[in-house]
Wavefront OBJ file of the C-alpha trace (Angstrom):
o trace
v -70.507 -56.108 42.023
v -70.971 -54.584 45.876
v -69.965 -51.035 46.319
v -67.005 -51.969 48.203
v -65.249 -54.210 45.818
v -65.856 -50.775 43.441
v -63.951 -48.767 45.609
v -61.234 -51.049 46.212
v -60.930 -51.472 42.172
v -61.386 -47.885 41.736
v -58.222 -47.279 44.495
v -56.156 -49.529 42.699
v -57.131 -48.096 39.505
v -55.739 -44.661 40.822
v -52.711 -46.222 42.651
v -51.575 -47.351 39.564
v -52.097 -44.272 37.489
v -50.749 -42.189 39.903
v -47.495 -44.033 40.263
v -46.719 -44.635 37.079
v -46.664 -40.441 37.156
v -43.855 -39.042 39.547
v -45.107 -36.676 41.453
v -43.134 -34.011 44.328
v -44.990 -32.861 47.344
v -43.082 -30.251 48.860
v -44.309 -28.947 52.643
v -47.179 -26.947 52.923
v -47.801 -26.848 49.131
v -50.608 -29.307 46.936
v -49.301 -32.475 45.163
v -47.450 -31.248 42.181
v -46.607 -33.262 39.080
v -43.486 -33.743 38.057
v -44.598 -32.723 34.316
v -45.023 -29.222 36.183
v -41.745 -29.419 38.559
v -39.762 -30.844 36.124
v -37.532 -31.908 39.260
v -36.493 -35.640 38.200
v -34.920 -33.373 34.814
v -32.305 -31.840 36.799
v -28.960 -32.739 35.531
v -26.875 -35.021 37.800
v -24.107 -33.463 40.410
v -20.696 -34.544 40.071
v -18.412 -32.714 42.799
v -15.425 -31.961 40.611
v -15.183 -28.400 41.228
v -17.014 -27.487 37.815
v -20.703 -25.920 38.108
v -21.992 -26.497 34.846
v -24.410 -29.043 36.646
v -25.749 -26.197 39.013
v -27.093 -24.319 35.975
v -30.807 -25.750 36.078
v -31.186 -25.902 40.061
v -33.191 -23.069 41.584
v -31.045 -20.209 43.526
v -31.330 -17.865 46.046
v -30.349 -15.277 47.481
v -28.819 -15.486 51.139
v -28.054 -12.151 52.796
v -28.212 -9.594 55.822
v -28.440 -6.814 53.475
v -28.469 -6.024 49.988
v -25.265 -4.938 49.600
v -23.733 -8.135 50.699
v -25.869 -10.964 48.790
v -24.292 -14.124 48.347
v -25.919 -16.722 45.829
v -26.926 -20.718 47.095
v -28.474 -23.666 46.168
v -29.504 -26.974 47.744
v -30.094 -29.998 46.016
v -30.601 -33.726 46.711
v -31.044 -37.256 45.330
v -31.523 -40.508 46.705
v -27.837 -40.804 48.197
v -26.684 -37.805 49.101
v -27.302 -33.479 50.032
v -25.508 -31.089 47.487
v -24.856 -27.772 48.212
v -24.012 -24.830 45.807
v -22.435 -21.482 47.323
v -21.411 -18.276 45.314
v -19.949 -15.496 47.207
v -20.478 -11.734 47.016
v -18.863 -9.557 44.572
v -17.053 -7.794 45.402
v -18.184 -6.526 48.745
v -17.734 -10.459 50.682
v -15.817 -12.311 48.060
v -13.623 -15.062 50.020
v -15.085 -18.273 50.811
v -16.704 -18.511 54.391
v -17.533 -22.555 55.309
v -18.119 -22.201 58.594
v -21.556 -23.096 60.642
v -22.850 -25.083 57.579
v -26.148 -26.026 59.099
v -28.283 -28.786 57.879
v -31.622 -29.550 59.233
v -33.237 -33.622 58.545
v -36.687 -33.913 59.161
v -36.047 -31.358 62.083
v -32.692 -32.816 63.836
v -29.813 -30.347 63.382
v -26.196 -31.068 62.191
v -23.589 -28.080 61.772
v -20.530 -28.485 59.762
v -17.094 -26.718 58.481
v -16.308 -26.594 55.015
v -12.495 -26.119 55.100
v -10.039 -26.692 52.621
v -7.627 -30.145 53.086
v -4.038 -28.199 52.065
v -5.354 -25.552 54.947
v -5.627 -22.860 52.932
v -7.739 -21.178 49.574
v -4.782 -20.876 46.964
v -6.112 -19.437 43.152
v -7.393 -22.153 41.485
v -9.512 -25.199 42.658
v -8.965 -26.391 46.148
v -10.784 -29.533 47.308
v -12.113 -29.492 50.444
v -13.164 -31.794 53.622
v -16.386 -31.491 55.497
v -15.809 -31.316 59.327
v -18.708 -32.171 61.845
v -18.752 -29.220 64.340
v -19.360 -31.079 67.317
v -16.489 -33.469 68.231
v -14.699 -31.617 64.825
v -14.715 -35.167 63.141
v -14.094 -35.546 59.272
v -17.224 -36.752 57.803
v -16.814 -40.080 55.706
v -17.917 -39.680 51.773
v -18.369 -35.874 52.322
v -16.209 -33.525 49.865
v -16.218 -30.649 47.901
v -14.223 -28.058 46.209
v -14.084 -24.425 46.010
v -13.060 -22.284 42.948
v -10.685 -19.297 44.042
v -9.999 -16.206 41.800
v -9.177 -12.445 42.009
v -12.206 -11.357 39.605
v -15.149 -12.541 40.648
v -16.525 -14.250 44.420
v -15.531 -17.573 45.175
v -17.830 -20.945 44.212
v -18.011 -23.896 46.279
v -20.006 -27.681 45.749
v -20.328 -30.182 48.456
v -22.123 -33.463 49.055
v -22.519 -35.070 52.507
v -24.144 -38.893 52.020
v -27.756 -39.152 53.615
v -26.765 -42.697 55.075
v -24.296 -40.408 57.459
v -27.642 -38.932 58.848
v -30.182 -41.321 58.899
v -30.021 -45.323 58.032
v -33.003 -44.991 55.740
v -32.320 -42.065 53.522
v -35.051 -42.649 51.695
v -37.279 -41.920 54.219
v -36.258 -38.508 54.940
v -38.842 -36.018 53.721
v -37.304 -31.893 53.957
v -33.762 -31.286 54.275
v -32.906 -27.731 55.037
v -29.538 -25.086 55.168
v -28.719 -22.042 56.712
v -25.862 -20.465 57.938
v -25.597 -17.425 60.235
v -22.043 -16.542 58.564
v -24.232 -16.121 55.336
v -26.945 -14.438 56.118
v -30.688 -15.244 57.565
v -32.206 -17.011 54.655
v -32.897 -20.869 55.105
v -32.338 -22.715 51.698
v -34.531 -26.071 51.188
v -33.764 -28.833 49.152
v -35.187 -29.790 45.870
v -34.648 -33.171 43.990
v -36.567 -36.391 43.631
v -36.904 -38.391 47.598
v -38.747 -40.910 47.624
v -41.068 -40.501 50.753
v -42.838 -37.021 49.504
v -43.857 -39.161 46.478
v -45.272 -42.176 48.530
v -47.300 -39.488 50.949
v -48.378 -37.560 48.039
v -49.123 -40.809 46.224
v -51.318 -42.383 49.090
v -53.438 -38.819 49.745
v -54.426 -38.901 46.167
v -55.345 -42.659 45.899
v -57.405 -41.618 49.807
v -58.927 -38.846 47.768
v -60.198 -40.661 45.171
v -61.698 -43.230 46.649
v -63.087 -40.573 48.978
v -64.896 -38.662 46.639
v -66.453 -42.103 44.746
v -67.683 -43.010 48.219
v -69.726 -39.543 48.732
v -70.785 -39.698 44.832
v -72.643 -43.068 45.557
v -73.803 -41.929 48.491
v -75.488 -39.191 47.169
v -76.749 -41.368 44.090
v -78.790 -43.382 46.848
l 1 2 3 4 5 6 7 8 9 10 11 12 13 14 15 16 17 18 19 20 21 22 23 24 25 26 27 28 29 30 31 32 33 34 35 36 37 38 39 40 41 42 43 44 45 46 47 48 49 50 51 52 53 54 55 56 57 58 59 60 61 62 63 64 65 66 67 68 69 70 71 72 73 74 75 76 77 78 79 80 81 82 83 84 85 86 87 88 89 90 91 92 93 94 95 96 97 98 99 100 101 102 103 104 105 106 107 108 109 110 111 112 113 114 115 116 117 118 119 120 121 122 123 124 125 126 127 128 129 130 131 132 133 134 135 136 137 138 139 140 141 142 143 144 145 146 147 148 149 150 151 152 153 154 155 156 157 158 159 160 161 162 163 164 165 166 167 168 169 170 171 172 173 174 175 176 177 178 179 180 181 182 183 184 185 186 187 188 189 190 191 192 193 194 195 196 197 198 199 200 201 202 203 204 205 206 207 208 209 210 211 212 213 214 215 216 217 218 219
């Protein structure tokens, strides 16, 4: 058997193992395994204006200063961008859904998050996503925010990825900020499907890599 029909077997050998493994690749960190990131266990998002499903997705804080620190999350799966925001108590406690900014694979959209009866009432008030530039309701996009007297406001979103790009799939870091908030950029964990083909194909190149400088040495 030639050398090079070794390698290819010894690629494909690898391919297969390391698909049959998900695996995340987040920017400028190493390939980590899912087994690790546990990031394909997250429990699915339903926008119904109960947060139960935000309990195992990573937080932060978003803030100017500490005295005003607001709690957020984003979150995404193969059809659509979730986003989780807890006001401050009880220094900034009313919802603020203005200049929503998302960033795709570095192209910027900015949104409003305001509610469809035109005002917060107690309760749960559902909620449209406006696109800030034309102020155009965004198709599939909703949420609701959870109003009370005792504690800061909650709000859940979703905007479908198909309204950015054609090929959702393809998108690879999905980012939120908003200068209402505070200065903190939130970035999006979940399970896309192109961080797992790049991180796939640089292990498989690795691999085969390394065999190819073993034999040479060998020689």
């Amino acid at each position: 058997m030639t050398n090079k029909i070794k390698v290819v077997l010894i690629g494909t050998l690898l391919a297969v193992l390391l698909f049959s493994v998900p695996v995340l690749a987040e920017e400028g960190d190493e390939v980590i395994l899912l087994s690790d990131a546990k990031a394909s266990d997250y429990v699915e998002i339903v926008i119904d204006g109960y947060f139960s499903d935000w309990s195992d997705k990573p937080m932060s804080s978003i803030y100017y200063d500490s005295g005003t620190s607001h709690i957020g999350s984003l979150y995404r799966d193969e059809n659509y961008v979730y986003l989780y925001i807890q006001m401050s108590w009880p220094n900034y406690p009313g919802f603020n859904g203005y200049n929503y900014i998302f960033t795709l694979d570095g192209k910027t959209y900015t949104f409003d998050v305001v509610p469809v009866s035109g005002s917060i009432d107690i309760g749960l008030n559902a909620m449209k996503v406006m696109r800030v530039n034309g102020y155009q309701q965004v198709g599939g996009a909703n949420g609701y925010v959870s109003h009370s007297d005792d504690r800061g406001d909650r709000m859940e979103m979703r905007i479908p990825l198909d309204y950015f790009f054609k090929q959702p799939d393809k998108l690879v870091t999905i980012t939120f900020h908003s200068p209402n908030l505070g200065t903190q950029v939130l970035t999006a964990t979940g399970t896309p499907t192109m961080p797992i083909l790049i991180a796939g194909s640089g292990l498989v190149l690795a691999g085969t890599a390394l065999f190819v400088r073993k034999r040479k040495r060998t020689q």
